[in-house]
PAKOLRO-706516 format. One line per field, with one value per residue (C-alpha): residue number from 1; residue in three letters; x, y, z. Coordinates in steps of 0.2 Angstrom, whole numbers, always signed. Each point is the difference from the previous one (the first is absolute). Example, Ala and Ser with C-alpha at 12.3 -4.5 7.8 and 13.67 -1.06 7.14 Angstrom:
PAKOLRO-706516
marnu <- [1;2]
lumse <- [ALA;SER]
c1 <- [+62;+6]
c2 <- [-22;+17]
c3 <- [+39;-3]
end
This chain:
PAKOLRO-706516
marnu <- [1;2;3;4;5;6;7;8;9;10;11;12;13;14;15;16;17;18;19;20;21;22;23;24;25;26;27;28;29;30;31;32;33;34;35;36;37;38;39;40;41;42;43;44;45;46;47;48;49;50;51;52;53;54;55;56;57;58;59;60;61;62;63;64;65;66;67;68;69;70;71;72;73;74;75;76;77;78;79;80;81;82;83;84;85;86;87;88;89;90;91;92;93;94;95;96;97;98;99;100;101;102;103;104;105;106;107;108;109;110;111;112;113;114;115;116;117;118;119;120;121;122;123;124;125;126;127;128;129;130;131;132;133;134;135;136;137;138;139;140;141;142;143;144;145;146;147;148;149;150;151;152;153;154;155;156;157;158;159;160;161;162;163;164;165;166;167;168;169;170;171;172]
lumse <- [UNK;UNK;UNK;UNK;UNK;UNK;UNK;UNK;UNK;UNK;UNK;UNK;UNK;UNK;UNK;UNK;UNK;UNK;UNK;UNK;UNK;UNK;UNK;UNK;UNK;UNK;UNK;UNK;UNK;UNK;UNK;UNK;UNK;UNK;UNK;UNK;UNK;UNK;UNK;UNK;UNK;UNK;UNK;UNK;UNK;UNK;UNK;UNK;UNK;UNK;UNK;UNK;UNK;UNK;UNK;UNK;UNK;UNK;UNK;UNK;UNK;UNK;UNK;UNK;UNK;UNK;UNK;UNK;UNK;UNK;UNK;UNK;UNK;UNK;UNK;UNK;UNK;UNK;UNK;UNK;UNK;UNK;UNK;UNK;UNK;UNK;UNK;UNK;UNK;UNK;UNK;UNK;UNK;UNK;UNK;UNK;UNK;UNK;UNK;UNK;UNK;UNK;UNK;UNK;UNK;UNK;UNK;UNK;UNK;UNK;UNK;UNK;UNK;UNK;UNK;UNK;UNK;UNK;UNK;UNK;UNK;UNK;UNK;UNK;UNK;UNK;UNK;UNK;UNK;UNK;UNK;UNK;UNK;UNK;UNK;UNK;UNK;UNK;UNK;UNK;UNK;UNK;UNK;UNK;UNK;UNK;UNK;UNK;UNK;UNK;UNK;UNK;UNK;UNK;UNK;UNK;UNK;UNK;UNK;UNK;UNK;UNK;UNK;UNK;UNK;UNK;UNK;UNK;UNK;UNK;UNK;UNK]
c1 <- [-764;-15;-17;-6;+17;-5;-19;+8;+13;-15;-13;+12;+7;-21;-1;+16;-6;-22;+7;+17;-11;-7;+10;-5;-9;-9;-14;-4;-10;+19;+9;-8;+2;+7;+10;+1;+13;-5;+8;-11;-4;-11;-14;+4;-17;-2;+17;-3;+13;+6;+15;+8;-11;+5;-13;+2;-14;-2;-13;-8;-7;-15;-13;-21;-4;+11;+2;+19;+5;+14;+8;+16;+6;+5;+12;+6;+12;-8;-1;-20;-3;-17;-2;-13;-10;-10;-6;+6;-5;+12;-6;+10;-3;+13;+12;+13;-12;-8;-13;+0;-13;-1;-6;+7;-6;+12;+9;+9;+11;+5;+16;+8;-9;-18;-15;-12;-15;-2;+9;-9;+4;-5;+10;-7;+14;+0;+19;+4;+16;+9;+1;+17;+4;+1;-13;+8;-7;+3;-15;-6;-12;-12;-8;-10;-1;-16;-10;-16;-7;+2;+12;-7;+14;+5;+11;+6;+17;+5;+18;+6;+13;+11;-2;+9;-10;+8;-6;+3;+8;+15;+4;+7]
c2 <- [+646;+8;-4;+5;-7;-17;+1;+5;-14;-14;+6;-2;-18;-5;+10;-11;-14;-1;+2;-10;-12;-17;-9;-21;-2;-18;-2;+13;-12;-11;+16;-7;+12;+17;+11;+18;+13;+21;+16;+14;+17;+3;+14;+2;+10;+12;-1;+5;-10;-8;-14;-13;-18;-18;-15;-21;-10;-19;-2;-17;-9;-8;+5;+2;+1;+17;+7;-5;+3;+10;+10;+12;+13;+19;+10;+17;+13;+5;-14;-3;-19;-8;-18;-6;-17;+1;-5;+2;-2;-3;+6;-7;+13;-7;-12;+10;+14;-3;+10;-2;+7;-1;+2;-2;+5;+3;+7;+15;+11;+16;-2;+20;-1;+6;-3;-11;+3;-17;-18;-6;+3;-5;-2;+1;-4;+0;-9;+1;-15;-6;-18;-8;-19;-9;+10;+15;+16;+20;+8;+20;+2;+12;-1;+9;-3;+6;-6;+4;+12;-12;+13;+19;+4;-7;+8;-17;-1;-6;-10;-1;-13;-11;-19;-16;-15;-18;-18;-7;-15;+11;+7;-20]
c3 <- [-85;+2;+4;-18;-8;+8;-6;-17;+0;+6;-12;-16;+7;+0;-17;-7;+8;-8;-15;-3;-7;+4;+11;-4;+15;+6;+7;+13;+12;+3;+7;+18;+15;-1;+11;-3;+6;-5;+2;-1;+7;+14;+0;-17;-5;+15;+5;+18;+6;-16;+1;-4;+2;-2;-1;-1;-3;-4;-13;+1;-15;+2;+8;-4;-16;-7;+18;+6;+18;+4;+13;+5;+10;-6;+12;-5;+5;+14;+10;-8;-1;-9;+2;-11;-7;-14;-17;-20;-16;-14;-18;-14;-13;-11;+1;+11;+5;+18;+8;+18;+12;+16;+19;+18;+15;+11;+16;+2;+8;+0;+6;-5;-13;-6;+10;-9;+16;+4;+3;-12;-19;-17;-16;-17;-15;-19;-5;-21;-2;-13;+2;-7;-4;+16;+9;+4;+2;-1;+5;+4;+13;+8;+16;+12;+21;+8;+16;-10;+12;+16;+7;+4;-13;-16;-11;-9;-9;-16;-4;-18;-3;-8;+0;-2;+1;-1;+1;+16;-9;-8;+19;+5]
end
C-alpha cells in the first residue's frame, strides 16, 4: 500500500468514524488517564526526508485549571527520536468530538534522519478525536517540530498522524 493509499484508507476511517453517529458516551471527566499510540508520516509538508513516525504519550488527567500534563516519545524510520513533556488542552466541542491542543518541548535526535539544528525542540499539536463509550478515542493530528530560532538553522518538520487514545483503566 502506498503512502497516499494509507492516507486515503485513514482519512475515510476518521470520515466514517465523526459521523457514525453519537456514541452514548458518560461523562468525559471519568475517563481518568490516557495513553496514546500513533502512526503517522514524518516530514509530511516539505517532505525532505519524509517517513514513517510512531509516538506514545501518557495523558495525565488533572492538572491546573484546563492545562493537563503530558508527555511521550516519537521515533521514526530513520532512527530520529523526540522525547518530550508538556501540556494539553481538551476541548469538548460535543459530546464525542474533542479538540486537543498541545505543546512539548523536547529533545531530539537526528539519528539518519532530518536535522532539526538543535538538541532542543519544540512541538506544537492540534489533535480532532472521536470520543467512544468508555473513553476511547480516534483522533487526527498535526504537528510541527521546531527549535524556534535557537539553532543557526531551523527548517521544522511537520507529522500528520493517526491516533488511538485509551483510558489507562481499560489497559489492566
Amino acid at each position: 500500500m502506498s503512502g497516499i493509499q494509507l492516507l486515503r484508507s485513514v482519512a475515510f476511517a476518521i470520515i466514517v468514524a465523526l459521523f457514525a453517529g453519537p456514541a452514548n458516551a458518560a461523562d468525559p471527566s471519568e475517563d481518568g488517564p490516557l495513553y496514546s499510540l500513533s502512526i503517522g508520516f514524518f516530514d509530511a509538508i516539505q517532505r525532505e526526508d519524509e517517513g514513517l513516525a510512531a509516538r506514545m504519550e501518557y495523558r495525565h488527567d488533572k492538572g491546573l485549571s484546563i492545562l493537563k500534563p503530558f508527555g511521550g516519545f516519537m521515533v521514526n524510520d530513520a532512527e530520529a527520536a523526540h522525547v518530550y513533556a508538556g501540556v494539553l488542552i481538551d476541548w469538548f466541542a460535543s459530546e464525542n468530538f474533542v479538540i486537543t491542543p498541545s505543546f512539548a518541548p523536547g529533545i531530539y535526535m537526528k539519528g539518519n534522519s532530518k536535522d532539526l539544528g538543535y538538541l532542543l525542540e519544540f512541538r506544537s499539536q492540534i489533535e480532532f478525536a472521536w470520543r467512544f463509550d468508555g473513553g476511547t478515542r480516534l483522533g487526527l493530528s498535526l504537528n510541527h517540530i521546531s527549535n524556534a530560532g535557537l539553532g543557526t538553522q531551523n527548517p521544522g518538520s511537520e507529522t500528520v498522524a493517526l491516533s488511538l487514545i485509551m483510558p489507562v483503566k481499560n489497559w489492566w
